[in-house]
N, C-alpha and C positions, 0 to 999 in steps of 0.2 A: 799277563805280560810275560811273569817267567817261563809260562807252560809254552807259551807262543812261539820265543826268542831262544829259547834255551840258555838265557841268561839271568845272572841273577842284577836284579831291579830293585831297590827299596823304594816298593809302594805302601806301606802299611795302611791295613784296613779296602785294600782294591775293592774287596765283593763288595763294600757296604758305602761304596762311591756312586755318585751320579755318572754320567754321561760327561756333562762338562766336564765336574770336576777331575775326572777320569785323563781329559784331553788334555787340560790346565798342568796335569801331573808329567804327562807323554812329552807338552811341549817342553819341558827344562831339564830333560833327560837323553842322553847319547845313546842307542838302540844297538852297539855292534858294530856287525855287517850292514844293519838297516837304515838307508837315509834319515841322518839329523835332521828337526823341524822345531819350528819355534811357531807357535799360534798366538798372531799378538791380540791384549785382552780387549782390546778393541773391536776386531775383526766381526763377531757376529749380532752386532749393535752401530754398526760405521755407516753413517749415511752415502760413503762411497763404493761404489761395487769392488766384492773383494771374495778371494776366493779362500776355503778352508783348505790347503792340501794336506790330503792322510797318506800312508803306505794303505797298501789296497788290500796287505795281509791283515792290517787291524781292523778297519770297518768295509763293511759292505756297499757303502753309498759316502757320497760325499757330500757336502750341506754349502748349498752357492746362494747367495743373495744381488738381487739385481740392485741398479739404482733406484726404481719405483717403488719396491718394497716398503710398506707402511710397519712402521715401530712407533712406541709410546714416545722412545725421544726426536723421533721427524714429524710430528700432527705439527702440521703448519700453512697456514692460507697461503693459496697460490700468489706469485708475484705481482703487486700492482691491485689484489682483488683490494683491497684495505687500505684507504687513504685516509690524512691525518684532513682532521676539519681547517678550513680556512679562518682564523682569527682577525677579524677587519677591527680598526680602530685603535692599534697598538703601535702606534708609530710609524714615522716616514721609513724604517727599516724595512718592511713587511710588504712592502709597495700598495697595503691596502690601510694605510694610515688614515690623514684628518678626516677625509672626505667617504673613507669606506668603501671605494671604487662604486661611489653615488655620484660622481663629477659634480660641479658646481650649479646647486640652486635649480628647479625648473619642479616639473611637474611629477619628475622621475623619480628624485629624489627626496619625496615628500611619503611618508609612512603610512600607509592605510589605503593608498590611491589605488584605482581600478580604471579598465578601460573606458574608454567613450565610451557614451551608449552608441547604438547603431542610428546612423542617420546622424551623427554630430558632427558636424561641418567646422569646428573652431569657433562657433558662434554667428555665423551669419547664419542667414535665413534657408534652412536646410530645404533640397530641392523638394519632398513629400508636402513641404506648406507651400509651397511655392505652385504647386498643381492643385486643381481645382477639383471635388467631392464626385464620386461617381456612386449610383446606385444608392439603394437605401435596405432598411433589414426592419425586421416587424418583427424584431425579439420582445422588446419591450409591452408587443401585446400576445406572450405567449404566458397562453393557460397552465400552470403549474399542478396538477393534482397530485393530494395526499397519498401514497398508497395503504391500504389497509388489507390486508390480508386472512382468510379465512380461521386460519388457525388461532389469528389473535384475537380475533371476535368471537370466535368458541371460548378462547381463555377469560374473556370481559364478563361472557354468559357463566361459566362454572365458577367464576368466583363471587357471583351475584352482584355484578356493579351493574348486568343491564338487563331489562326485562324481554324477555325471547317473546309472549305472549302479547305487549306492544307492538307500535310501529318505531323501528329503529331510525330516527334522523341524524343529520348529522350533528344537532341538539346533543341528543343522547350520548353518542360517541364521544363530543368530546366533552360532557360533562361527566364521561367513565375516565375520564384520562386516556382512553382506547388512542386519542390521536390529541398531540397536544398545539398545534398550529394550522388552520387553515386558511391558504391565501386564494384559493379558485375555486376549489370544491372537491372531494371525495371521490378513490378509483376501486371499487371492490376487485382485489384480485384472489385470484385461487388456490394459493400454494396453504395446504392442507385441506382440498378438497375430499380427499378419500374416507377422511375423520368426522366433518361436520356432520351431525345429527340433527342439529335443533330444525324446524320450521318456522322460519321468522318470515317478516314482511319490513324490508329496510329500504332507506330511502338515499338513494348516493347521487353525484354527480354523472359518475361515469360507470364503466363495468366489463368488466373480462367475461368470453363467455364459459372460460371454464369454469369462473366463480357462478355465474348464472345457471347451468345446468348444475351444479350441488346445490343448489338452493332451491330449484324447483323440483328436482328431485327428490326432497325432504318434503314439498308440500309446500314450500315459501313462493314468496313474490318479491322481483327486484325489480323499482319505478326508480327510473333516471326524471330528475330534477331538476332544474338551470336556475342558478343565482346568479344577480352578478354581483359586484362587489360589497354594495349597497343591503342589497336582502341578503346577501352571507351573513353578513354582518348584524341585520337583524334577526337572524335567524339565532345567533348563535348568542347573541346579549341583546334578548328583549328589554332586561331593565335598565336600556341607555336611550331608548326611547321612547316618547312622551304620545306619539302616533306612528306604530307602525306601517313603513314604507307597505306598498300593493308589490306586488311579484313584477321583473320585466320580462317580457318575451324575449326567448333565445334570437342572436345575429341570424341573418339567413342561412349563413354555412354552418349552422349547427343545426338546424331547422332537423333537416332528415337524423338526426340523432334522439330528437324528444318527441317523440310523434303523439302526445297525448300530451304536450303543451297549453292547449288550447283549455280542457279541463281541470288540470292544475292549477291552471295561473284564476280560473270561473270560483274553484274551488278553496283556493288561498284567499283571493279576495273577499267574498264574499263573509269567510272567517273573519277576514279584518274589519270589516264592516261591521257584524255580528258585538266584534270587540270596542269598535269606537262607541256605539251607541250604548251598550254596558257599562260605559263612563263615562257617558254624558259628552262627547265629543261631535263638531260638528260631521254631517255625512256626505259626501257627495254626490249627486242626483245620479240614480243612475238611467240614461237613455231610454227614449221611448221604443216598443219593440214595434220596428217598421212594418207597417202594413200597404196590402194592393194597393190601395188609393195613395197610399204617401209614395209608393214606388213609381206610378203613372205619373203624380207632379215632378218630380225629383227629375223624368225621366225628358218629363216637356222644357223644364229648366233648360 
């Protein structure tokens, strides 16, 4: 300042002054010739717009702050963003006093309540009962199959809970734990077909054909089955009956699905036959095999 002014100034200490403090010092000093200024200590922290004025011989630039301008002492939520909670039940002062701006008594005003359901009429006879049933659904006779998948049946086989070298039924399955529920009958499907190795001969309800070409590809055989509820059920807890039930033949609309039905159900039975009289159980006759002459009477009938 003195080299500046050509005047002498008691600044002690200038060179080893800040910037502020520098200005702090400028503003409460008389310059000469050069216009007096006063920098109030406000100005560069004032949340309202304000400007620094310097002489233009002492700094290069002058330091302007808008109204926008963000400081540590203006961080503050916009106007209106932040309301105070409403306190109901604290008196007729609040205008949300006794009643909690719940008005008097009804359905509204009761805690926990939710809307009608849809179609409630206030109680009378809603118009969906009031119209009569159309059309009908044949859910109730749909076939649910298990799915069993190839990868988990290789896993049953390498951990030795089932014999590859047997015939896999659905017996076996679920006495591996392989499938712990069946209500219609067993779907082989194929996801891990690329891995399977073994050559089995398994016996399912149903069947994917990408499980079916990995299985005969190894040398195996997959024979679709037909239970119905009755022979599942025998099938899978013989020791709950005393005579096992005969096999029934598949509905018609399954017909084209078990096409060697006819020798299965020859060959189940027959087994169960085998079995009653190994226990002394009565047998039942079985038909005589019709011949020319009995087909001519049958024919004159």
């Amino acid at each position: 300042a003195q080299h500046l002014f050509g005047i002498g100034v008691g600044l002690g200490g200038a060179q080893n002054m800040s910037m502020f403090q520098l200005t702090r010092q400028l503003g409460r000093v008389s310059l000469g010739n050069a216009p007096s200024f006063i920098l109030p200590r406000t100005s560069l922290f004032s949340k309202f717009p304000s400007t620094i004025i310097t002489p233009p011989s002492i700094f290069s630039r002058s330091i302007t702050m808008k109204a926008n301008d963000i400081a540590l002492n203006t961080l503050r939520d916009n106007p209106g963003a932040k309301t105070q909670k409403t306190r109901v039940g604290r008196g007729i002062g609040s205008g949300k006093g006794k009643t909690a701006g719940r008005g008097h008594g009804g359905a509204k005003s009761r805690s926990g309540r939710a809307k009608p359901a849809p179609g409630f009429e206030g109680g009378q006879t809603p118009l969906y009962k009031k119209m009569r049933k159309y059309g009908f659904t044949n859910a109730m006779f749909k076939r649910v199959m298990v799915p069993l998948n190839l990868n988990q049946l290789q896993f049953q086989i390498d951990a030795g809970r089932i014999d590859p070298s047997q015939t896999i039924t659905m017996h076996t399955l679920y006495r591996a734990n392989a499938i712990t529920k069946i209500s219609h009958g067993v779907k082989l499907l194929g996801v891990g077909a690329e891995h399977f190795k073994y050559p089995i001969n398994i016996e399912v309800t149903d069947c994917s054909a990408t499980a079916r070409e990995a299985v005969e590809r190894n040398g195996g055989n997959v024979k679709l089955v037909y239970y119905n509820r009755l022979g599942l059920r025998a099938l899978l807890f013989p020791e709950k009956f005393d005579v096992i039930p005969q096999l029934a033949r598949p509905p018609p609309k399954l017909l084209p699905k078990y096409p060697e039905w006819k020798e299965i159900i020859a060959q189940r039975n027959e087994e169960v036959r085998r079995r009653r009289v190994a226990a002394g159980l009565p047998v039942a006759k079985q038909p005589a095999p019709r011949t020319e002459s009995s087909k001519e009477a049958t024919a004159e009938q």
